[in-house]
Biopython code that builds the backbone (N, CA, C, O; Angstrom):
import numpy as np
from Bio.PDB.StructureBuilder import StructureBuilder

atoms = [
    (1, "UNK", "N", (21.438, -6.534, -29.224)),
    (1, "UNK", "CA", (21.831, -7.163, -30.450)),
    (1, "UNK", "C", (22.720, -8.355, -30.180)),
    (1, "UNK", "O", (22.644, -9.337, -30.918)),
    (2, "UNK", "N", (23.359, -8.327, -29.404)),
    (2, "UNK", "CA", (24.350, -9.614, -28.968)),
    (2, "UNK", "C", (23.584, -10.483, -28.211)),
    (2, "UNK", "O", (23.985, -11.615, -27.942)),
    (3, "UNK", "N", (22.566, -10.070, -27.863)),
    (3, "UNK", "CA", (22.021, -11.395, -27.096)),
    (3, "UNK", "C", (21.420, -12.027, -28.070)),
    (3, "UNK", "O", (21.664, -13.195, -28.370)),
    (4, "UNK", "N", (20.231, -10.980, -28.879)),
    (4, "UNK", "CA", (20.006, -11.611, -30.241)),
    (4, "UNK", "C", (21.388, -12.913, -30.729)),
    (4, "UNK", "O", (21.531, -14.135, -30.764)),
    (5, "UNK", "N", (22.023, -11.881, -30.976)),
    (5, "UNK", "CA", (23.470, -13.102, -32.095)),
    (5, "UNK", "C", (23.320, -13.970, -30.676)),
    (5, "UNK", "O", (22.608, -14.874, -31.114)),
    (6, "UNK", "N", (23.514, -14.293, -29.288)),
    (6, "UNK", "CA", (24.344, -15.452, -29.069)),
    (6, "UNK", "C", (22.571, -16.577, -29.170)),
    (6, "UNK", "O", (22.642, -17.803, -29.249)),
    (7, "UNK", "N", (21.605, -16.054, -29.150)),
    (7, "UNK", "CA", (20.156, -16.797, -28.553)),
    (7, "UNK", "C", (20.311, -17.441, -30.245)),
    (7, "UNK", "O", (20.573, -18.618, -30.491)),
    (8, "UNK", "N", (20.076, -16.335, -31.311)),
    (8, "UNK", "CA", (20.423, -17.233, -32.340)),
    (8, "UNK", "C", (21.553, -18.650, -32.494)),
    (8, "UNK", "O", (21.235, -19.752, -32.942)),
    (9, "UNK", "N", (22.721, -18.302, -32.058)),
    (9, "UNK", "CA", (23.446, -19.528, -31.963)),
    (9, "UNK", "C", (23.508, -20.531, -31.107)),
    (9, "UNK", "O", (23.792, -21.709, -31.324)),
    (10, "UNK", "N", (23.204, -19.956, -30.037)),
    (10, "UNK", "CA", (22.344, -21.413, -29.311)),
    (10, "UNK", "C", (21.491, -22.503, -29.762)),
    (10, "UNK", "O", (21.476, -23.716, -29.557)),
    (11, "UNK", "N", (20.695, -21.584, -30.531)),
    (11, "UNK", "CA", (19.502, -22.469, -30.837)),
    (11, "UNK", "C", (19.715, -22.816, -32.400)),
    (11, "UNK", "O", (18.709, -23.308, -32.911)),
    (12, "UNK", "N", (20.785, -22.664, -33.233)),
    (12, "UNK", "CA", (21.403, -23.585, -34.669)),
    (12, "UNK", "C", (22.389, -24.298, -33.835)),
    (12, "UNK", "O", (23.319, -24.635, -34.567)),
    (13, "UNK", "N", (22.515, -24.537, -33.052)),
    (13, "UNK", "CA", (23.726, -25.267, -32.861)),
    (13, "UNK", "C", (25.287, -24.726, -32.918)),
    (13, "UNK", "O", (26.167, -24.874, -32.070)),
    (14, "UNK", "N", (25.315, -24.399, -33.534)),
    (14, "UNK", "CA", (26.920, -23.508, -34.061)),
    (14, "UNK", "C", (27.242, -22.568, -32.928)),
    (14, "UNK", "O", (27.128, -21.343, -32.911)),
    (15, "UNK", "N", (27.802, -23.644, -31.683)),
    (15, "UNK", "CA", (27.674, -22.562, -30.894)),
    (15, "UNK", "C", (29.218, -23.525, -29.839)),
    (15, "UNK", "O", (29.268, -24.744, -29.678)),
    (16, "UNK", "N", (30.007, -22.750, -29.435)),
    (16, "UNK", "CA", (31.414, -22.825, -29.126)),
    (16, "UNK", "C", (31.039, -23.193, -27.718)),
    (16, "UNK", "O", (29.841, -23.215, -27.436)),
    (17, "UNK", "N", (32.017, -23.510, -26.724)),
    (17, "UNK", "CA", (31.662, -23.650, -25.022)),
    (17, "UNK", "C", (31.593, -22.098, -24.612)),
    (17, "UNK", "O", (30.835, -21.650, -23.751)),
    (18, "UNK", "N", (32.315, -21.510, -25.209)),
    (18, "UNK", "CA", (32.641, -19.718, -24.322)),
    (18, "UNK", "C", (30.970, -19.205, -24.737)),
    (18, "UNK", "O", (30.342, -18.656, -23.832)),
    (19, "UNK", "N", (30.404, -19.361, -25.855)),
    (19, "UNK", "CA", (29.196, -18.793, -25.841)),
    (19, "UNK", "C", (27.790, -19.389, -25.316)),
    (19, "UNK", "O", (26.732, -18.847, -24.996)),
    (20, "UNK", "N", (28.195, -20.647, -25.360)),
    (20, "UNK", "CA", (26.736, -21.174, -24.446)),
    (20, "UNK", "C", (26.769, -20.811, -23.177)),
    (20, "UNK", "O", (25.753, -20.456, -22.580)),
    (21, "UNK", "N", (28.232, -20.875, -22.502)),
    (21, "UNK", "CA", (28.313, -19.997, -21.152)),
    (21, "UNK", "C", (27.769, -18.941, -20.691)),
    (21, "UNK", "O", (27.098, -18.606, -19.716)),
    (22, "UNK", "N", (28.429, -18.269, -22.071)),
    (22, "UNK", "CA", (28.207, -16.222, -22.006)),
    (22, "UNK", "C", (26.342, -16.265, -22.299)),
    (22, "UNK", "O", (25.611, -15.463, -21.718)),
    (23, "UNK", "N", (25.791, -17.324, -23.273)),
    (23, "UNK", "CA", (24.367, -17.215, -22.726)),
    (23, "UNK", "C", (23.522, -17.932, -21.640)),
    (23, "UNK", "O", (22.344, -17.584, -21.552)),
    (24, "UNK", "N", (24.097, -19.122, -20.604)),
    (24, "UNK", "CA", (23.843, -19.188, -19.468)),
    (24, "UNK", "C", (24.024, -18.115, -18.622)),
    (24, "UNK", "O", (23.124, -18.011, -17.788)),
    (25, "UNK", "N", (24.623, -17.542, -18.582)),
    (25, "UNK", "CA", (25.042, -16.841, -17.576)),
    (25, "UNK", "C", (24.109, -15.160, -18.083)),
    (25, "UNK", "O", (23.871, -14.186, -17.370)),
    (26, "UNK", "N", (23.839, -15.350, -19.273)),
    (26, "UNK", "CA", (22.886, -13.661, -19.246)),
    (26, "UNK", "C", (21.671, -14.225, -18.543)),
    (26, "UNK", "O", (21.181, -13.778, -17.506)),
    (27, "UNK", "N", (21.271, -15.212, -19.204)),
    (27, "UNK", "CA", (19.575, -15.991, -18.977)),
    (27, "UNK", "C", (20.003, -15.703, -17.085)),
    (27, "UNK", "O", (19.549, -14.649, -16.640)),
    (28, "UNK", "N", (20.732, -16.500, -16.182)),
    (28, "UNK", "CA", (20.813, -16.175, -14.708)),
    (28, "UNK", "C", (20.460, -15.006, -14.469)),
    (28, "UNK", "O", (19.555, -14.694, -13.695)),
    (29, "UNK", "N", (21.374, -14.002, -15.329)),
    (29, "UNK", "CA", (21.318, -12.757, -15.074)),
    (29, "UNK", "C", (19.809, -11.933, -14.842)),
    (29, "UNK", "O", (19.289, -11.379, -13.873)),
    (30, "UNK", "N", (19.351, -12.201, -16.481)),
    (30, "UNK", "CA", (18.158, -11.580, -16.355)),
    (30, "UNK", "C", (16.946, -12.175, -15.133)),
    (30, "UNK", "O", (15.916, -11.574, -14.828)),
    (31, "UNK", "N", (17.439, -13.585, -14.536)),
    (31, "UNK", "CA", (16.463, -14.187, -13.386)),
    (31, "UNK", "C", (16.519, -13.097, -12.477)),
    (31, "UNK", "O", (15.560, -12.426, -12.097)),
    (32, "UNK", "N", (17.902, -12.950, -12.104)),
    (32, "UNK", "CA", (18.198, -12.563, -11.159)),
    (32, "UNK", "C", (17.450, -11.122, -11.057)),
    (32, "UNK", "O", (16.682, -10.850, -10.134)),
    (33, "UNK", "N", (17.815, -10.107, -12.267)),
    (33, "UNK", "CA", (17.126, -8.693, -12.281)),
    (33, "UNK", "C", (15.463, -9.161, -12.022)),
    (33, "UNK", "O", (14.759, -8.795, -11.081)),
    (34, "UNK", "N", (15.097, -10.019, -13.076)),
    (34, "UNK", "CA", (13.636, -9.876, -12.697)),
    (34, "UNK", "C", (13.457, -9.911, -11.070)),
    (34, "UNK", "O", (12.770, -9.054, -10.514)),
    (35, "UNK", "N", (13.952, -10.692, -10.519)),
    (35, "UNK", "CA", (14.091, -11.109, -8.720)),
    (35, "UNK", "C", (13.856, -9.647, -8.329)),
    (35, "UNK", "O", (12.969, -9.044, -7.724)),
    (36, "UNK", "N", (14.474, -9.475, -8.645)),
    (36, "UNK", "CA", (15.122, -8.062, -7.647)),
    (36, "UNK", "C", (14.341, -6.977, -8.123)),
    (36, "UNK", "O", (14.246, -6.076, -7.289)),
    (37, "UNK", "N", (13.742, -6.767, -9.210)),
    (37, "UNK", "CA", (12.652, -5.756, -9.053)),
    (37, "UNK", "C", (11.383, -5.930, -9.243)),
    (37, "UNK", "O", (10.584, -4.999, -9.354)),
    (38, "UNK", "N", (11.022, -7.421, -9.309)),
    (38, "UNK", "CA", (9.844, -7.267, -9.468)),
    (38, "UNK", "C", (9.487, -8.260, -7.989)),
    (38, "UNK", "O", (8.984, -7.828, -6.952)),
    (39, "UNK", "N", (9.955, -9.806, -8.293)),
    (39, "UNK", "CA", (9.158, -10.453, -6.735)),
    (39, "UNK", "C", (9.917, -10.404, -5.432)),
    (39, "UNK", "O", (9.742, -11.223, -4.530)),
    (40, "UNK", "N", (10.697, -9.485, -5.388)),
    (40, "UNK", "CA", (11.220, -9.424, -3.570)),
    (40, "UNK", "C", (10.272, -8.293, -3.874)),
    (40, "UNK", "O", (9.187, -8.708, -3.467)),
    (41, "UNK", "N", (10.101, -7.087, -4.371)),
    (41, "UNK", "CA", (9.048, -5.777, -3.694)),
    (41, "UNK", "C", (7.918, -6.215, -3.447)),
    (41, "UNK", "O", (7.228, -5.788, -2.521)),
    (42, "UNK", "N", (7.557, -7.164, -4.269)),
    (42, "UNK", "CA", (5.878, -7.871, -4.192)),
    (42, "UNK", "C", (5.649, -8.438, -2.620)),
    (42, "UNK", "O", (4.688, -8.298, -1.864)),
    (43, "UNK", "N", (7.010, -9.180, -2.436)),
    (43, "UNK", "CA", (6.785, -10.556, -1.337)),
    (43, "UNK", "C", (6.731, -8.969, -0.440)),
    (43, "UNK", "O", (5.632, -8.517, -0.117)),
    (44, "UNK", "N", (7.971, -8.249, -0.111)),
    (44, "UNK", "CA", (8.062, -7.339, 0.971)),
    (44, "UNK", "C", (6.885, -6.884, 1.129)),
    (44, "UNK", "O", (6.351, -7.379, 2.122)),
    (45, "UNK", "N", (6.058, -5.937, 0.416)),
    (45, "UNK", "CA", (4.783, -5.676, 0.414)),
    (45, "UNK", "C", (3.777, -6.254, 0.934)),
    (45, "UNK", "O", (2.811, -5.622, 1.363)),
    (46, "UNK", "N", (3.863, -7.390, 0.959)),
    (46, "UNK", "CA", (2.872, -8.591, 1.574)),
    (46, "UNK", "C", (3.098, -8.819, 2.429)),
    (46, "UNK", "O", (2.081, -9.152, 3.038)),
    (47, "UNK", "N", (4.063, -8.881, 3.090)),
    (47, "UNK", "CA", (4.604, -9.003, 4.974)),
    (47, "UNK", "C", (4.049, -7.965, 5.297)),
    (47, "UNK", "O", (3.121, -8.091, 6.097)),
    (48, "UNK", "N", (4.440, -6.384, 4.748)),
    (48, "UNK", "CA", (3.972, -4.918, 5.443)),
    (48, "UNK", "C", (2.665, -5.460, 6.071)),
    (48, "UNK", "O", (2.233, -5.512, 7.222)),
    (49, "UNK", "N", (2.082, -5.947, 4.519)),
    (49, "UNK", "CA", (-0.072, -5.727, 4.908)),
    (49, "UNK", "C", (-0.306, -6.871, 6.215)),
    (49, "UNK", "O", (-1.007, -6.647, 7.202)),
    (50, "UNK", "N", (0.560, -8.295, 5.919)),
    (50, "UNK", "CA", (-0.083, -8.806, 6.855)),
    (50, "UNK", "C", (0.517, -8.579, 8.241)),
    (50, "UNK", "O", (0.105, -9.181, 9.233)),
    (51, "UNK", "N", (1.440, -7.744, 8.265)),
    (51, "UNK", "CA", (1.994, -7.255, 9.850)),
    (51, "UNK", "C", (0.740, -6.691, 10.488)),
    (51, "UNK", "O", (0.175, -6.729, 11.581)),
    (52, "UNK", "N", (0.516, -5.968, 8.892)),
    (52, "UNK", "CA", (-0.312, -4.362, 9.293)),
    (52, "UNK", "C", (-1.734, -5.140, 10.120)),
    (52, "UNK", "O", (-2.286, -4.971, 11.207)),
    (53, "UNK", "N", (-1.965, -6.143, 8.828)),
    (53, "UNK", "CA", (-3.550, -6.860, 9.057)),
    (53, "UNK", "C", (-3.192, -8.042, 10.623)),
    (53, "UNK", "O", (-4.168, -8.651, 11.063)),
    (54, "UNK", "N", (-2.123, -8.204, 11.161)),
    (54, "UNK", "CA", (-2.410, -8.406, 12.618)),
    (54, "UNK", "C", (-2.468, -7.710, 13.610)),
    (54, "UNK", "O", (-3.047, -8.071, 14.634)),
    (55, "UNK", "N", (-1.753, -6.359, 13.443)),
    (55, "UNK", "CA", (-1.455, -5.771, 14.271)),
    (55, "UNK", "C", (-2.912, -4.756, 14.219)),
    (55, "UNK", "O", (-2.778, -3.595, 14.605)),
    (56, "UNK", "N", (-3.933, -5.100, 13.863)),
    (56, "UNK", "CA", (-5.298, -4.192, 14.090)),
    (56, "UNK", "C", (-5.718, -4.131, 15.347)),
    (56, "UNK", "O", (-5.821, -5.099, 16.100)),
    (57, "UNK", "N", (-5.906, -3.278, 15.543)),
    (57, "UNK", "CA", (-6.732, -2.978, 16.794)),
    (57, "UNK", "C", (-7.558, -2.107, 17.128)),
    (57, "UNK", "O", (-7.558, -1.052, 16.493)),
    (58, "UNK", "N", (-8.513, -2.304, 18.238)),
    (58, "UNK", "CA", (-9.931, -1.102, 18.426)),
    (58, "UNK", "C", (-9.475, -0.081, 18.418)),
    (58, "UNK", "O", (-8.401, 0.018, 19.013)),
    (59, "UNK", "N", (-9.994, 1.053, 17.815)),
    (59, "UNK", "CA", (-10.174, 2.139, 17.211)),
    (59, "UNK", "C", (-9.194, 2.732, 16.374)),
    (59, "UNK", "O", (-8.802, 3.891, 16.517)),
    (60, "UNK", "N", (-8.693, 1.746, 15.278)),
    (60, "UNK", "CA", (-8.427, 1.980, 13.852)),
    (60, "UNK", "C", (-9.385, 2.649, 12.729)),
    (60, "UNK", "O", (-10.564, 2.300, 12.665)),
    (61, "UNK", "N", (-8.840, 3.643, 11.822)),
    (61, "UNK", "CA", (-9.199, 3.331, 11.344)),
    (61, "UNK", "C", (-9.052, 2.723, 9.685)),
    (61, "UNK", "O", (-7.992, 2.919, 9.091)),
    (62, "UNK", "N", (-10.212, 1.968, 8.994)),
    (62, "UNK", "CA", (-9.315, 1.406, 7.633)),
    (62, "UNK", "C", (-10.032, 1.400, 6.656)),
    (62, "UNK", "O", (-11.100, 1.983, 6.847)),
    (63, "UNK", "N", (-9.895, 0.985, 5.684)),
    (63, "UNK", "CA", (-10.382, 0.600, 4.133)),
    (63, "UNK", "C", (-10.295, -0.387, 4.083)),
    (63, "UNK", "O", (-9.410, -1.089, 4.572)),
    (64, "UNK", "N", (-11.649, -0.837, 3.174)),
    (64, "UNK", "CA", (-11.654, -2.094, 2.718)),
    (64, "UNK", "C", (-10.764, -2.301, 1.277)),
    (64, "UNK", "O", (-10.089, -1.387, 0.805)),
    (65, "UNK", "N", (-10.854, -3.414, 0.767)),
    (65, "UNK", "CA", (-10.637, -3.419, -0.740)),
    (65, "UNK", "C", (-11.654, -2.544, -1.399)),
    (65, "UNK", "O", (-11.342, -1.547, -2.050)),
    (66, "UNK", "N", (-13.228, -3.062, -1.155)),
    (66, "UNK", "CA", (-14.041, -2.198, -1.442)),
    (66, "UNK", "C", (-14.337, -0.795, -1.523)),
    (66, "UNK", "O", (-15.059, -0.241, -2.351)),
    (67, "UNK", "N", (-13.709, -0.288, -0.585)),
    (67, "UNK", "CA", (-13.301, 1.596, -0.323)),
    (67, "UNK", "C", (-14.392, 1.783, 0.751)),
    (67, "UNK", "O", (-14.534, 2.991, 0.945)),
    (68, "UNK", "N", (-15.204, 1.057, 1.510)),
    (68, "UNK", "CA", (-15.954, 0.891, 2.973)),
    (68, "UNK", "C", (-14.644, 1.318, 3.569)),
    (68, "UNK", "O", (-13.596, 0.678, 3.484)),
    (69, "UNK", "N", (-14.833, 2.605, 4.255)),
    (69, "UNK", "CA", (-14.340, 3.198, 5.391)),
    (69, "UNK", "C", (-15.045, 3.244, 6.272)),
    (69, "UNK", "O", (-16.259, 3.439, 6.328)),
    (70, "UNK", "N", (-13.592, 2.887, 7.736)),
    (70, "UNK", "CA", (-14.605, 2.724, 8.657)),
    (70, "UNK", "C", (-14.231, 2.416, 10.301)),
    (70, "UNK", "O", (-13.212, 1.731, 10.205)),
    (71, "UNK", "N", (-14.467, 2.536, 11.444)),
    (71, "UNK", "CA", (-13.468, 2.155, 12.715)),
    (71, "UNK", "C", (-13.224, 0.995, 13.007)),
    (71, "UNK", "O", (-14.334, 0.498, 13.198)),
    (72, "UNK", "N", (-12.333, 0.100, 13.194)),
    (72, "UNK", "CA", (-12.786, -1.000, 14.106)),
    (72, "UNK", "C", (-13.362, -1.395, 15.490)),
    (72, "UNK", "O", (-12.713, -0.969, 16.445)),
    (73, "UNK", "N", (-14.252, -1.990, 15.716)),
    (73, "UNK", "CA", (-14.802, -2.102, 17.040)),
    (73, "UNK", "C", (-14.236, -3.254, 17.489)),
    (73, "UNK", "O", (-14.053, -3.435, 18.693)),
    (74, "UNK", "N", (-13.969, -3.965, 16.753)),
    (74, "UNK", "CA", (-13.659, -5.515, 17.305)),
    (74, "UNK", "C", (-13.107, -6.232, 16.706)),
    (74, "UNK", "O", (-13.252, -6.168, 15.485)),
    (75, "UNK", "N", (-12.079, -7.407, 17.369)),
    (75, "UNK", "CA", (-11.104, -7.852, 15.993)),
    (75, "UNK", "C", (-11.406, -9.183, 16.867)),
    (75, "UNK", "O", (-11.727, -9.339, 18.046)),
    (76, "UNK", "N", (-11.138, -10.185, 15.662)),
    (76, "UNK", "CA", (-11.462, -11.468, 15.882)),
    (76, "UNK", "C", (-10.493, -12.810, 15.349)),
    (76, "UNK", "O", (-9.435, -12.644, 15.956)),
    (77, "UNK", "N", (-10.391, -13.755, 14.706)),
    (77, "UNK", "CA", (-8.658, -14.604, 14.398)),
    (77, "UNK", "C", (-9.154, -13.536, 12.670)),
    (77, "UNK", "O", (-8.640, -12.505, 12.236)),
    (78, "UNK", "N", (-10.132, -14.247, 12.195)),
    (78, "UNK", "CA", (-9.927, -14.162, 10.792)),
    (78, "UNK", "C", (-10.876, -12.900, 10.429)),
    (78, "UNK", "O", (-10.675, -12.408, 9.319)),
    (79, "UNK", "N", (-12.064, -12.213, 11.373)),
    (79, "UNK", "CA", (-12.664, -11.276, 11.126)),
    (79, "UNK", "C", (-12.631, -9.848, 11.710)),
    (79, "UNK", "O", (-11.510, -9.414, 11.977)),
    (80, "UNK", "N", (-13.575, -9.144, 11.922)),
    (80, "UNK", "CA", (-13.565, -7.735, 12.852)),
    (80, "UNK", "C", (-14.526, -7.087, 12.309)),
    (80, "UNK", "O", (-14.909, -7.370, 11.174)),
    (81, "UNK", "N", (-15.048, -6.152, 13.003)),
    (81, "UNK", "CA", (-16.284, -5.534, 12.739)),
    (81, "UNK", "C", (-16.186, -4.405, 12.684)),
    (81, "UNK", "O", (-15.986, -3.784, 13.727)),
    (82, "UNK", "N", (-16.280, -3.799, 11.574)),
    (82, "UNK", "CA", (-16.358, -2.419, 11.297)),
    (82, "UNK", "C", (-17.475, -1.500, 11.636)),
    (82, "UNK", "O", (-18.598, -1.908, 11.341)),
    (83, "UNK", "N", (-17.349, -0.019, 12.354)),
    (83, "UNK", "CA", (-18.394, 1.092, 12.187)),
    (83, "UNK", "C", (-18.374, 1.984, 11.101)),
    (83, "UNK", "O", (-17.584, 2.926, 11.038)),
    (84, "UNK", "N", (-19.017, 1.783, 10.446)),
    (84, "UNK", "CA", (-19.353, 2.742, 9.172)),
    (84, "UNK", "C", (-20.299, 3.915, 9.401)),
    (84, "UNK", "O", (-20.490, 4.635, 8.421)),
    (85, "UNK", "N", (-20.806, 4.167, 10.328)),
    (85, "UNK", "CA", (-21.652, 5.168, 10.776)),
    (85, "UNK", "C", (-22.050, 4.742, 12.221)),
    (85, "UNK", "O", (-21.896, 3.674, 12.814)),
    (86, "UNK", "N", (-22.507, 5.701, 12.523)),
    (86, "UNK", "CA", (-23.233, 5.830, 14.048)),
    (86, "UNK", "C", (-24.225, 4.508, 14.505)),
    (86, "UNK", "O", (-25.437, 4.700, 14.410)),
    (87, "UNK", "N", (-23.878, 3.522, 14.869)),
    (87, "UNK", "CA", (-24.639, 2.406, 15.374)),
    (87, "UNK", "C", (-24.700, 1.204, 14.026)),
    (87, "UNK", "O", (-25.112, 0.051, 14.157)),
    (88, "UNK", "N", (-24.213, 1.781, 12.824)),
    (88, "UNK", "CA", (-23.969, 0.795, 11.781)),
    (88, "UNK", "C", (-22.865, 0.095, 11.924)),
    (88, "UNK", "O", (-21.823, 0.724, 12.108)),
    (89, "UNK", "N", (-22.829, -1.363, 11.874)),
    (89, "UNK", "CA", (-21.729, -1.645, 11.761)),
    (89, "UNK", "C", (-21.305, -3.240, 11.163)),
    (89, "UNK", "O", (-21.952, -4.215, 11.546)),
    (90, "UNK", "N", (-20.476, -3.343, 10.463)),
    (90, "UNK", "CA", (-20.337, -4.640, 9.403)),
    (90, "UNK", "C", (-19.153, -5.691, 9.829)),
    (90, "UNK", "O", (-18.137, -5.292, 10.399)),
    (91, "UNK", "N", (-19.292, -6.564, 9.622)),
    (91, "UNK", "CA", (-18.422, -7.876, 9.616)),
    (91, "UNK", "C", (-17.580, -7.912, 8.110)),
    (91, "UNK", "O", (-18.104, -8.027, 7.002)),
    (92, "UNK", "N", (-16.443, -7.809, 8.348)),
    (92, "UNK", "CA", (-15.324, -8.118, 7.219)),
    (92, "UNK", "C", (-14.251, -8.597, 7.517)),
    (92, "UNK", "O", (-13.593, -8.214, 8.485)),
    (93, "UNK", "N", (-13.896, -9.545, 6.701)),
    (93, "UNK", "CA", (-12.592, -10.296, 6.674)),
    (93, "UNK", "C", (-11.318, -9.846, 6.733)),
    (93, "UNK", "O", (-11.106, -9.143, 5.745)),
    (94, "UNK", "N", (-10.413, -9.925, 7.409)),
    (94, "UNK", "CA", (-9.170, -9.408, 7.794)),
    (94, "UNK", "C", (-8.244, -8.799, 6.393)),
    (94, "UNK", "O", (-7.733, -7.699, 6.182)),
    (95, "UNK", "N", (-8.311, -10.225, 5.477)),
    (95, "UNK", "CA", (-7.907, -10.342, 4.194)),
    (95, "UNK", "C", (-8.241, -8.947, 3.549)),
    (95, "UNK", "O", (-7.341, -8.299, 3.014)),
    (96, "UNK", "N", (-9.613, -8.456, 3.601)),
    (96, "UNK", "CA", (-10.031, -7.431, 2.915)),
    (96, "UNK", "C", (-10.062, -5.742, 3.490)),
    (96, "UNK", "O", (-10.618, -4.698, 3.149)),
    (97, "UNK", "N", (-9.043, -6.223, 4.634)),
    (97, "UNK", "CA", (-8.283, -4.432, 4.921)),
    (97, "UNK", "C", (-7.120, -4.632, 4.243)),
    (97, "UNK", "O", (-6.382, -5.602, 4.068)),
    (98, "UNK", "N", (-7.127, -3.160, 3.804)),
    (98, "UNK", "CA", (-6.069, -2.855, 3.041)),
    (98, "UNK", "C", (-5.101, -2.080, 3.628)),
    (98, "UNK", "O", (-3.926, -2.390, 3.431)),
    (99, "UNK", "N", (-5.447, -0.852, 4.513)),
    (99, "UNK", "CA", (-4.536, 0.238, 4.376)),
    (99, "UNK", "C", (-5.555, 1.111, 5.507)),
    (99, "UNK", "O", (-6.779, 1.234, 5.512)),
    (100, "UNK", "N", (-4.428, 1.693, 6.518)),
    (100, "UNK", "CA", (-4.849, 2.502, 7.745)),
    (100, "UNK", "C", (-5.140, 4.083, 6.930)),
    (100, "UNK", "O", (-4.193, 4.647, 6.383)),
    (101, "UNK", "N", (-6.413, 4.644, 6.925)),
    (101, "UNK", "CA", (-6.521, 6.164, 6.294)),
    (101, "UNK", "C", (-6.388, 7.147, 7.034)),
    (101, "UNK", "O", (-6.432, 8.269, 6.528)),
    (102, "UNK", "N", (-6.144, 6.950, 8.737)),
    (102, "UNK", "CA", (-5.705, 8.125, 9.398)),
    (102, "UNK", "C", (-4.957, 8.741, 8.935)),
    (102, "UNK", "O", (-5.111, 9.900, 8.550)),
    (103, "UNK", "N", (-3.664, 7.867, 8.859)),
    (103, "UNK", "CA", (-2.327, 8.846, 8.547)),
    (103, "UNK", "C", (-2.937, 9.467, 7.267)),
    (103, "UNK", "O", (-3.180, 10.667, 7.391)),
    (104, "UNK", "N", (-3.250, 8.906, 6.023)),
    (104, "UNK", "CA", (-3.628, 9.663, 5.054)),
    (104, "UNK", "C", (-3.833, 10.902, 5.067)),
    (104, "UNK", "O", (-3.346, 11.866, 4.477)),
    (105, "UNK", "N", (-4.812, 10.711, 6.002)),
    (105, "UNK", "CA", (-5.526, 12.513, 6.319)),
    (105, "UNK", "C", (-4.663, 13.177, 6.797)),
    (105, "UNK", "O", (-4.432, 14.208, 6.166)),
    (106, "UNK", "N", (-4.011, 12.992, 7.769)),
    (106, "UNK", "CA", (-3.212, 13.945, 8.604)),
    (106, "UNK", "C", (-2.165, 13.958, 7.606)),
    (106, "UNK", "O", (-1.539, 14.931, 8.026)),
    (107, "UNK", "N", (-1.442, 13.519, 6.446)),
    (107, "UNK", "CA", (-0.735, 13.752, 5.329)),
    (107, "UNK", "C", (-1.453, 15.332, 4.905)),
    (107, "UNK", "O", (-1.066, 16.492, 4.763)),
    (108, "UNK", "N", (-2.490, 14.703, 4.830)),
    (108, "UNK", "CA", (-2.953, 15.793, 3.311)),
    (108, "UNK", "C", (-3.541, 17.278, 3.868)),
    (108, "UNK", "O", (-3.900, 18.140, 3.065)),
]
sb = StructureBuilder()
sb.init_structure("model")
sb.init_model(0)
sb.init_chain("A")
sb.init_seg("    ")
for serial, (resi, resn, name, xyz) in enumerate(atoms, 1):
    if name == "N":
        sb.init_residue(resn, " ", resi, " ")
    sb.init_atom(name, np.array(xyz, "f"), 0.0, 1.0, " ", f" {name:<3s}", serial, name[0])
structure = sb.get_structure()
């Protein structure tokens, strides 16, 4: 309700130095919260994958975005080749691993 009252007086004009302050300083505020829970977890998250997505190596295994599970046989700058079955095996983009499912299993 007070932010209501001071956003209202900001914006008629009728508004003192102590309160255009007290609403600079919420507006920072709320930057700041959004920061902090929404785009530092995002950015952190995105270092994990692409640590994760260099650090691949032969006989991983992973998921695609797609949900293609599968080993790696071979890793390449931007690709790697997945086994999806016994002598099957596919070309996919680094970008489109997501997430190692070993541990998964051995979780569950």
């Amino acid at each position: 309700m007070k932010f209501l009252t001071l956003f209202l007086q900001a914006a008629g004009g009728a508004q003192g130095a102590g309160s255009s302050m007290g609403f600079l300083l919420m507006i920072v505020l709320i930057f700041v919260v959004m920061w902090l829970f929404m785009i530092h977890p995002q950015q952190k998250k995105q270092k994990e994958v692409e640590k994760f997505r260099q650090g691949l190596k032969k006989g991983d295994k992973v998921v695609t975005i797609g949900g293609i599970y599968g080993t790696v046989v071979e890793v390449k700058d931007n690709t790697l080749f997945l086994e999806i079955d016994q002598n099957v095996k596919i070309k996919v983009d680094k970008a489109s691993v997501v997430k190692d499912f070993s541990d998964a299993q051995q979780q569950a």
